[in-house]
N, C-alpha and C positions, 0 to 999 in steps of 0.2 A: 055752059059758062060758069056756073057757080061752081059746079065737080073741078073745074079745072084750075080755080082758083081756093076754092077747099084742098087739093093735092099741094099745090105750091105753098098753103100756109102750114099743112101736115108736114111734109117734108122735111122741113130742113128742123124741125122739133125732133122726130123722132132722128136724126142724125146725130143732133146734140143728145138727146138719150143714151144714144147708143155709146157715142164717146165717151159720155159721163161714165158708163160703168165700164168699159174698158178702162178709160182712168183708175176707178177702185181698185179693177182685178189687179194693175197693175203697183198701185198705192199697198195693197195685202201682201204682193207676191215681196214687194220691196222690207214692206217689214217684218216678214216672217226670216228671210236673209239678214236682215239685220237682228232680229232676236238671236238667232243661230251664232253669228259672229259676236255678239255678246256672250252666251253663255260657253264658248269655246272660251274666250279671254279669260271668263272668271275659272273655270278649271285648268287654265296654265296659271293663272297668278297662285289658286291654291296648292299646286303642284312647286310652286316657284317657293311658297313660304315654309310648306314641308319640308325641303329639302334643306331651304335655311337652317330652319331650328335642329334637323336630324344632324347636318355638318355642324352648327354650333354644340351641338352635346358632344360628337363627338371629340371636337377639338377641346371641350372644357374636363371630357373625361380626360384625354391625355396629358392636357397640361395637370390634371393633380395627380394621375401617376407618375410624369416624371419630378414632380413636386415631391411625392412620395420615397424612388428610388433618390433623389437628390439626399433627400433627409437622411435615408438610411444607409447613407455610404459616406456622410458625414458622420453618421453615428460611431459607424465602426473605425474611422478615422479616428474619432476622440476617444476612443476606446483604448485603438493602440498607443496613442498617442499618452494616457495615461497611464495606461498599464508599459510601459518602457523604462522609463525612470526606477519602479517599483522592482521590477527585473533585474536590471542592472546595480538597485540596490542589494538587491538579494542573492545576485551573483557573487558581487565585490564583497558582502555580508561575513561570506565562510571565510574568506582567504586570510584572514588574520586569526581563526580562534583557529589553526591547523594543529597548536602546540597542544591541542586536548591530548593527540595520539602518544604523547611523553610517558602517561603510567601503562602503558602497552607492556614495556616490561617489567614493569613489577611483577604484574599478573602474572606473566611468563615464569617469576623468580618462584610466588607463591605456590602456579600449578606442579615446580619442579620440585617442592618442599614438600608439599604434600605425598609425592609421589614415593620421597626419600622415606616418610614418615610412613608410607605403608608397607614399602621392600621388607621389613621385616616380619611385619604380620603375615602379608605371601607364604615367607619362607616356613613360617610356625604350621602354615596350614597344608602345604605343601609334604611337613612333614609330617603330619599329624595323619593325610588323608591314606597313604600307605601302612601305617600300623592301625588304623580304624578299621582297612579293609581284609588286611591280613587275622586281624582279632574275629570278623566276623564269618571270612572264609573258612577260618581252621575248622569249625565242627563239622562243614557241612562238604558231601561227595557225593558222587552218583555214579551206581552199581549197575551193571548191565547182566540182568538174571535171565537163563534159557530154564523152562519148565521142563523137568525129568518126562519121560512117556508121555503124557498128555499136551506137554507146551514147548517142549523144543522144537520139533518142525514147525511150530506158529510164529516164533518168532517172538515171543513174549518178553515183554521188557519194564522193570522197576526204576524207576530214580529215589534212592533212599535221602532221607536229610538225616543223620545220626553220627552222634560225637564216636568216632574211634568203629572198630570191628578187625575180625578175626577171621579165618578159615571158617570156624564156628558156624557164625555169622553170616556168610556169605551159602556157606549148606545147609541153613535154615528159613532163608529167603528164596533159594531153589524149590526147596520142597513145597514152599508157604505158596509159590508164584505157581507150581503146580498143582495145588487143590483151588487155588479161585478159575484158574482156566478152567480146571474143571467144573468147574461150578457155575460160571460162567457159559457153560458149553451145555451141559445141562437144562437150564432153562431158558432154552433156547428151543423157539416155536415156527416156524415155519408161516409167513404170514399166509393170510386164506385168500388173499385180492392175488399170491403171484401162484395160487396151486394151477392154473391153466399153461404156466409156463412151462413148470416142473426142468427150471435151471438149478444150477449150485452158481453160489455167489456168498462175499464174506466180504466184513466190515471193521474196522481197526478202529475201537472205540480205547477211549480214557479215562481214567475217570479217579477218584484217589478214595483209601480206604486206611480206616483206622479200626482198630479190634472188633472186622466183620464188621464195620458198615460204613457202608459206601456212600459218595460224594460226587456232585458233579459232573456227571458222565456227560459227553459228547464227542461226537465224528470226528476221528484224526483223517482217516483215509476213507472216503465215501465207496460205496458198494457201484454208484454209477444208476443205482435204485431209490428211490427215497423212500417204496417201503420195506427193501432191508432193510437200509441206514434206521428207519423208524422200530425194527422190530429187533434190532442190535441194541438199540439203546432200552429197548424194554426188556431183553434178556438182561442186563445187565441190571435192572432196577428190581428184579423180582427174583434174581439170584438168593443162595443161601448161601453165604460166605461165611467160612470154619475162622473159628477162633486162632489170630495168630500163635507161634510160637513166647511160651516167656522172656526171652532175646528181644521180640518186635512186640511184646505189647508194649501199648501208651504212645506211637509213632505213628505217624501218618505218613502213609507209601504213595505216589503215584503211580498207575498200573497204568499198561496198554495191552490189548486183550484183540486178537484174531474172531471174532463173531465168524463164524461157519454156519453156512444153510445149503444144505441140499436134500433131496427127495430120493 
């Protein structure tokens, strides 16, 4: 009897127990859902006011650049707008001072005076430059001499500069042109760099000469060698050239002279 009435007063205790925390579980489960659906709202609203402020900037960016293009297309408005007047003054400006172009002919009259006032001087010089040249001409000629024996098959040739000459003259520059070839020929050396050739070959040097002594020499007509053309113009500098005739001394002759080399 007591057990049976100890069950009936346990009983219906532990049911209300039992309830009671099923109640809780269910009290936690509701608030941790409800935490959840809170902190989802506060990251849409902060998402919601991000987005505000990002389209507000961007609308406050645009509006001062077209704030900006406004200004600057006014600018250039008032630009043209003053710069047109100043044009149009400066256009309208020339069209009255045209009458400058009036002393145009003067000038014209002066450069033709001038011109009048030099026609004669032309003429003075004009004439003057024909008896200048004929005055300077006259003394001077040029001889074409072939060397007796030793220089006429070479082909030997003088240009004289000398007032006046005779038959005389002309047989004493023969002769004259004849002992420098040879003399010329003479010391004339065979260079040592072409002995493996053992060619003939010959070089038409120049060179000018005054009572036996010689000037200047260089290659009219090259050998095709540079060391003949080298040992032509050393023949020629270490020659012994005879004393002209008394006819040619005190005159300076140009010569051209055949250099010959063979072995």
């Amino acid at each position: 009897m007591p057990l049976m009435l100890l069950k009936q007063v346990v009983r219906p205790k532990l049911h209300w127990l039992h309830a009671k925390q099923l109640f809780k579980r269910g009290e936690g489960a509701m608030i941790s859902v409800i935490w959840r659906e809170h902190k989802m709202l506060q990251a849409f609203g902060l998402a919601f006011v991000v987005e505000f402020i990002i389209l507000l900037l961007l609308g406050i960016g645009f509006a001062g650049f077209q704030r900006l293009k406004e200004g600057s297309m006014t600018n250039t408005a008032i630009i043209q707008l003053s710069s047109s007047p100043e044009e149009k003054k400066l256009i309208n400006a020339p069209i009255a001072p045209k009458k400058v172009a009036q002393p145009l002919p003067k000038l014209r009259s002066l450069v033709k005076a001038t011109h009048t006032k030099f026609k004669p001087v032309t003429h003075d010089l004009a004439a003057e430059k024909p008896m200048a040249q004929s005055a300077v001409a006259a003394p001077f000629r040029s001889e074409m001499v072939s060397g007796e024996a030793t220089g006429a098959q070479n082909g030997f040739v003088e240009h004289v500069a000398a007032s006046g000459g005779g038959n005389g003259k002309a047989d004493a520059l023969t002769e004259y042109a004849a002992k420098v070839k040879a003399a010329v020929q003479e010391a004339v050396e065979y260079p040592a760099a072409a002995n493996n050739m053992r060619t003939k070959s010959r070089a038409r040097v120049e060179f000018s000469l005054r009572d036996g002594i010689q000037q200047n020499p260089h290659i009219v007509v090259s050998s095709g060698l540079d060391v003949f053309d080298r040992a032509a113009i050393h023949a020629v500098n270490i020659a012994h050239y005879p004393l002209p005739p008394a006819v040619l001394s005190g005159q300076t002759k140009l010569f051209q002279v055949w250099v010959e080399f063979h072995r």
